[in-house]
Residue, then its C-alpha position, 0 to 999 in steps of 0.5 A: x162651272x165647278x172652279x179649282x177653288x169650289x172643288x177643292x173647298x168641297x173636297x176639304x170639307x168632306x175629308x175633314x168630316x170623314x176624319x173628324x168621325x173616323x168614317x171611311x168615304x162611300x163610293x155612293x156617296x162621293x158619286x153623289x157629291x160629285x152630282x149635286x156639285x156638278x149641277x148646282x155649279x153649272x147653273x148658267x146665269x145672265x147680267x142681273x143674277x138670273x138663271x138661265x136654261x133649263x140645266x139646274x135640276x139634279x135628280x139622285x136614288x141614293x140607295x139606303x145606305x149611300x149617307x144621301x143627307x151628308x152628301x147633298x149638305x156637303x155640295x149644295x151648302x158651298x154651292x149654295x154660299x158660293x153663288x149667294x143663294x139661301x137653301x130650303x130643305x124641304x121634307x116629307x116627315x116630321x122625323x127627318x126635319x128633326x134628324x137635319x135640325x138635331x143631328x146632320x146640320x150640328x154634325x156638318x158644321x162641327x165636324x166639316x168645318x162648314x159655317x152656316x146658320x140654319x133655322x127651321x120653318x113650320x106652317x101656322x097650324x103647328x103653333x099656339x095663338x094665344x088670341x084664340x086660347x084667351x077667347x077659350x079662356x075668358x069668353x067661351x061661355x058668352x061666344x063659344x067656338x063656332x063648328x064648321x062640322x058637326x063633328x068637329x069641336x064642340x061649342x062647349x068645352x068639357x071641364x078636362x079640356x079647359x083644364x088643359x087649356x089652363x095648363x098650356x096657358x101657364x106653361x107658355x106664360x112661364x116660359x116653360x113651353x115656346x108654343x111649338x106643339x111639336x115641344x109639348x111634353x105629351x101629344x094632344x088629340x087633334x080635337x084638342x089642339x085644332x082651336x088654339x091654332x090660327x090661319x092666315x085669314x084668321x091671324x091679326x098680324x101686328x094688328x093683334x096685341x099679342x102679335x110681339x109675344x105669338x110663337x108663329x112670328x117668334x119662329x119666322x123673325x129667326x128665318x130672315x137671317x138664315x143661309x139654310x131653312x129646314x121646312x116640309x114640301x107643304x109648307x113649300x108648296x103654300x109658299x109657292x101658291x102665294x108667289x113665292x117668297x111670302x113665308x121662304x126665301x124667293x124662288x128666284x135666289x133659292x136652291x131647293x133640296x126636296x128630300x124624300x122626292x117621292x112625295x112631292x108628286x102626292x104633296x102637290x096634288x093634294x095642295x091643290x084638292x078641294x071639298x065641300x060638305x053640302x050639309x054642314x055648307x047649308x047650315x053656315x048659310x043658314x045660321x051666318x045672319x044670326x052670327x053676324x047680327x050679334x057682331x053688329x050688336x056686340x059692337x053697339x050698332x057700329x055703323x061701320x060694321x051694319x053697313x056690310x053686314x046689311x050688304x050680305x042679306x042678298x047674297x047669302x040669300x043668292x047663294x042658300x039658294x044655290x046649295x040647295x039647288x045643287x043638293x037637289x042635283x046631288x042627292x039622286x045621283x048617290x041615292x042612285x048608287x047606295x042602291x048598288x051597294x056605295x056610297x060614293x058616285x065618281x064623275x067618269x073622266x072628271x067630267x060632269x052632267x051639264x045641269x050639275x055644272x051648271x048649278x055649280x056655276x051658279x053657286x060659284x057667282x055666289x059664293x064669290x058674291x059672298x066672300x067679297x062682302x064678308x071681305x069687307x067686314x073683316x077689313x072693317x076689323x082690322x081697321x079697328x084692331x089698328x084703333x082707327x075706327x072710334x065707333x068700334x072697340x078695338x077689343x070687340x074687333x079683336x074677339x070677332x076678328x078670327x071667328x069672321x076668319x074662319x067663316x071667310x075661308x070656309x066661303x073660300x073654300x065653297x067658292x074654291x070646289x064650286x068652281x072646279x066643279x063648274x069648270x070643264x077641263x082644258x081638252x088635252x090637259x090631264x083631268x080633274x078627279x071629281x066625286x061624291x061622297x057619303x059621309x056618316x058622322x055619329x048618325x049625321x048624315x052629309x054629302x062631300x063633294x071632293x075634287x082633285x087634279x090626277x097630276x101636279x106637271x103642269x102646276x110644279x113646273x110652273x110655279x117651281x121648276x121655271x122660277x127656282x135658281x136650282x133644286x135637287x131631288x132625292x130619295x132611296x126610291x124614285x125609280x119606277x122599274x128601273x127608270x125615272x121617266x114616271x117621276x119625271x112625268x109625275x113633277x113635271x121636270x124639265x127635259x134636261x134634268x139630270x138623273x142619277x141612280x144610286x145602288x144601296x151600299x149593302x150586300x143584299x145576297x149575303x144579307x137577305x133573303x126573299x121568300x116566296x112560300x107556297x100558297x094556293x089562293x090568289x088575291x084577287x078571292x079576298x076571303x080565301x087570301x085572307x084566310x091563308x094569310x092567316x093561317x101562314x102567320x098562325x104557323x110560322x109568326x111563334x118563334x120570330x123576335x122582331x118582326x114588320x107584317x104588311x097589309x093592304x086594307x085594314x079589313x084584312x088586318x083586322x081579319x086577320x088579327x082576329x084569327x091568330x092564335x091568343x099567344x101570338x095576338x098578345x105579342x102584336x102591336x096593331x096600327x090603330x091601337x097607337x100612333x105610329x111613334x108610340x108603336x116604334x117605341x113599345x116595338x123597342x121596349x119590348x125587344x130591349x127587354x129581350x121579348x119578341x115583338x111583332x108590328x101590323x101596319x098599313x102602306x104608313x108603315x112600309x117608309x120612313x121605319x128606321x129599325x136597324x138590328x135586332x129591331x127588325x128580322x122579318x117582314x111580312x108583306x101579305x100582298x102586292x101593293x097596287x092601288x085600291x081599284x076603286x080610288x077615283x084619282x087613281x080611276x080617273x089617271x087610269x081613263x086618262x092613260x086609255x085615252x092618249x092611248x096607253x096601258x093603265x095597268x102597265x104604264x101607270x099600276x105596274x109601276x106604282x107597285x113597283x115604288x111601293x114594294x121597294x119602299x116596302x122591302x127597303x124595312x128589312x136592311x138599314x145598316x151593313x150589319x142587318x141581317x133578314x128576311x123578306x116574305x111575300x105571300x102574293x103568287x103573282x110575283x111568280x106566276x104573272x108576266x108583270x111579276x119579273x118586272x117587279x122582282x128584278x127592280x128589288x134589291x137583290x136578295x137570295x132569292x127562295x121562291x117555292x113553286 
């Protein structure tokens, strides 16, 4: 319950950082406040601490504008400090992590008068291991970097790359640079930074020499003393798939706050996805005897190594047996669809033919077989990285340690996708999607066997909602239509859940307006789309200054971009040509120089774009974002819905779209003062009966629709 005390202490801290900025308070955002507070504090709890119930979950759409960060810090950090509970922040962009870290937690404690100490958590990926940087160094010659795939990075370094490496070696040793790619001075290709990170199966911990110097541990001592932790929903969701409270704090005595809540359904869908290239798989098998052997040598013989290694002949014969068994099972059925023009073979309903189950047992046993065993030679490992074997130098198990790492997930992995594929969905449970794939990489040819689960429910709500104290969920868009019941079905989300929408602060009448221009095509003739759509920007993008066109494929954008006229073609700032950061930064260079400037992205670009001003005075959205039909997570949720008896394109699309066109419109106004335009040019809008739906749930922009 929210006591006098808590109450007034939230409310000073409020009034105090309103004063402290000369800002005036937001009806929005007290509502808000008032939400959060009003659910955390309710939080019923038994004799040991526990929460009880299931009344401890607080949904808020905070229209932009309503100042949702501020508002959510104001209640949930006394909340949080109240009931003696840690809080995560958890995010969907790296963007809004440092806004929290860098501008609205400082602004918070130096303004509210709120007391906290904070820090902010990343995955292992984002931090050099100095481990793998020395092996780079000192013996890439003699050991190379082993390649899962044939396009990833090569065995061999180039002199650049190794001038790079030298380069980021010193600037750590020198204390110039803390190991966080994120505080690299310029940004590294993937490919580049890929093998000087580490994973959990890979990393020595404190048996590793360089553990007291390892940026990962650095970052993670500061976590322990922390109130409040700003991390990202997949770092959350790994946390959670080991228990909780391996990386956060633990669930039990922690208030979650899930920002940008519109992700996390995707998030964790895709946490608990799964793929195998058979190709690249095959290879690992092929060559793992001829690896292992020169660990066996490079450690002299060492009896506690050959013994295990030995062990693994029969298995890893068992189970390149059993991957060429089920590429003798896969390879016909794509063979089958490239006749028709595809690459890709969907497994309808999720389900698969009984003898390709079958073979994926078999592989399963296998590959599980084979992962114990290599289990045992990584442990041989560790013991001797702890100086307790004499017959194993502890350098030799430090030089191998990560490369065996890797070779186990990988069978991890195998194990991981071959059992998803053998095993069949419990009947009445949301399916599985499950497809292969043709994959060409510079010539080389492979086949991906993918798996994904079409819903998180059931997962989310039991590995978060059923374990957490408390938790709030936020965004500008969560509804769908007008209402929450697809976000909480997507999440799982307890019955209970309370659910507040929150309408933008904005004048969107007097601050916008939504056009919808006269066209004769109708996108469903992608070529006479496409050529319209050309032709509009072709006649009216001259003489806007800074504008945002939105596509739904890259092949229109590229189309498109091909045929506009070279005056405007210079001006453009394409998705592809940059990152999306380094096209925000031209985008503004430009129009501070007084030029015009015109950006052409994907679905990427139509959330998290803060260009408030002059920055952005049209955008363009070239077509209603629905899901790609051929999709298979989205194909297989849409045979799911048919199924229990449903509607898939107005139960499940219709509102899919209608999260993705508010988001999308949601560009054009991010201040009081903005002032534009937005121009659909899809027809649908107007002339399909679904269209009013998706219109009255934008905000309410004059609307000139010409018919």
């Amino acid at each position: 319950m929210l006591d006098d005390a808590l109450k007034s202490s939230i409310q000073t801290a409020y009034s105090r950082f309103l004063a402290s900025r000369s800002l005036k308070a937001r009806p929005a955002q007290k509502q808000m406040i008032a939400q959060v507070a009003r659910v955390l504090a309710g939080i019923q709890t038994g004799d040991q601490g526990e929460r009880l119930g299931e009344q401890h979950v607080s949904v808020v759409e905070a229209g932009t504008g309503t100042g949702k960060t501020i508002a959510y810090l104001m209640a949930a950090i006394p909340l949080a400090q109240a009931r003696k509970r840690r809080l995560v922040l958890s995010t969907a962009t790296v963007a809004l992590q440092e806004q929290l870290v860098n501008k609205d937690l400082p602004e918070i404690i130096a303004h509210a008068g709120l007391s906290l100490n904070y820090r902010l958590a990343k995955g292992r990926g984002r931090y050099l291991c100095i481990n793998k940087i020395e092996q780079h160094l000192e013996r890439q010659q003699e050991l190379g970097q082993m390649a899962l795939y044939e396009d990833e990075f090569a065995e061999t370094l180039d002199a650049a790359t190794l001038g790079l490496y030298r380069r980021l070696i010193d600037e750590f040793a020198s204390g110039r640079w803390d190991g966080d790619r994120d505080n690299l001075s310029d940004e590294l290709e993937e490919g580049q930074w890929r093998p000087l990170t580490s994973d959990h199966m890979q990393c020595g911990n404190r048996r590793c020499l360089n553990f007291s110097a390892c940026p990962f541990y650095r970052a993670r001592e500061d976590l322990e003393a922390a109130d409040l932790i700003v991390a990202n929903h997949d770092l959350v969701l790994a946390d959670l798939a080991l228990g909780g409270g391996a990386i956060l704090p633990e669930p039990a005595k922690t208030i979650y706050v899930f920002d940008e809540g519109h992700h996390l359904a995707d998030k964790a869908s895709g946490h608990f996805a799964f793929s195998m290239r058979l190709g690249s798989s095959q290879k690992l098998v092929q060559n793992l005897p001829k690896r292992l052997n020169g660990l066996v040598d490079d450690a002299g013989g060492a009896i506690a190594l050959r013994d295990p290694v030995e062990r693994l002949v029969a298995p890893l014969s068992e189970m390149a047996l059993s991957l060429d068994a089920l590429a003798a099972r896969v390879r016909p059925l794509l063979e089958a669809q490239q006749g028709e023009g595809t690459t890709r073979v969907r497994f309808a309903s999720g389900r698969l033919p009984e003898d390709l189950q079958l073979a994926a047992r078999t592989l399963t046993l296998a590959a599980e077989r084979v992962q114990q065993r290599i289990e045992q030679v990584v442990a041989v490992l560790k013991e001797a990285m702890e100086g307790d074997i004499a017959e194993l130098e502890r350098s030799v198990a430090e030089r191998w340690y990560p490369q065996i790492g890797q070779i186990w997930g990988r069978v991890q992995q195998i194990a991981w996708l071959a059992r998803s594929y053998a095993t069949a969905d419990p009947e009445g449970r949301s399916p599985t999607a499950r497809w292969l794939q043709q994959l060409d990489s510079n010539g080389s040819f492979d086949i991906e066997l993918r798996s994904a689960p079409v819903s998180a429910a059931e997962t989310l709500a039991s590995h978060l909602w059923s374990v957490c104290f408390g938790a709030v969920v936020t965004s500008a868009t969560l509804t769908a239509l007008g209402r929450f019941d697809r976000l909480i079905e997507q999440l799982g989300l307890p019955a209970e859940t309370s659910c507040l929408r929150l309408q933008s602060p904005f004048d969107h009448y007097n601050a916008g307006v939504l056009q919808v221009p006269r066209m004769s095509s109708d996108p469903g003739d992608a070529q006479a789309h496409t050529a319209e759509v050309a032709e509009y920007l072709c006649a009216n993008l001259e003489p806007l200054p800074a504008v945002l066109v939105l596509f739904s494929s890259w092949r229109q954008m590229l189309t498109v971009l091909e045929r506009l006229d070279e005056s405007i073609k210079n001006r453009v700032l394409a998705q592809g040509q940059y990152s999306r950061q380094e096209i925000l930064k031209r985008h503004r260079e430009r129009i501070d120089a007084g030029d015009a400037s015109i950006i052409f992205g994907l679905a990427s670009f139509a959330e998290g774009v803060d260009l408030p001003g002059g920055y952005l005075t049209d955008v363009i959205i070239t077509k209603l974002p629905f899901s790609v039909p051929d999709d298979p997570v989205d194909a297989t949720m849409a045979e799911w819905i048919e199924q229990q008896g449903g509607n898939a394109f107005s139960d499940w699309a219709v509102p899919a779209a209608s999260m993705r066109l508010t988001q999308a419109v949601g560009r054009l106004l991010r201040t009081e003062q903005d002032r534009g335009r937005v121009v659909l040019l899809d027809r649908r809008i107007v002339t399909r009966r679904y269209g009013r739906l998706l219109l009255d749930a934008l905000p309410p922009f004059r609307r000139e629709i010409n018919n």
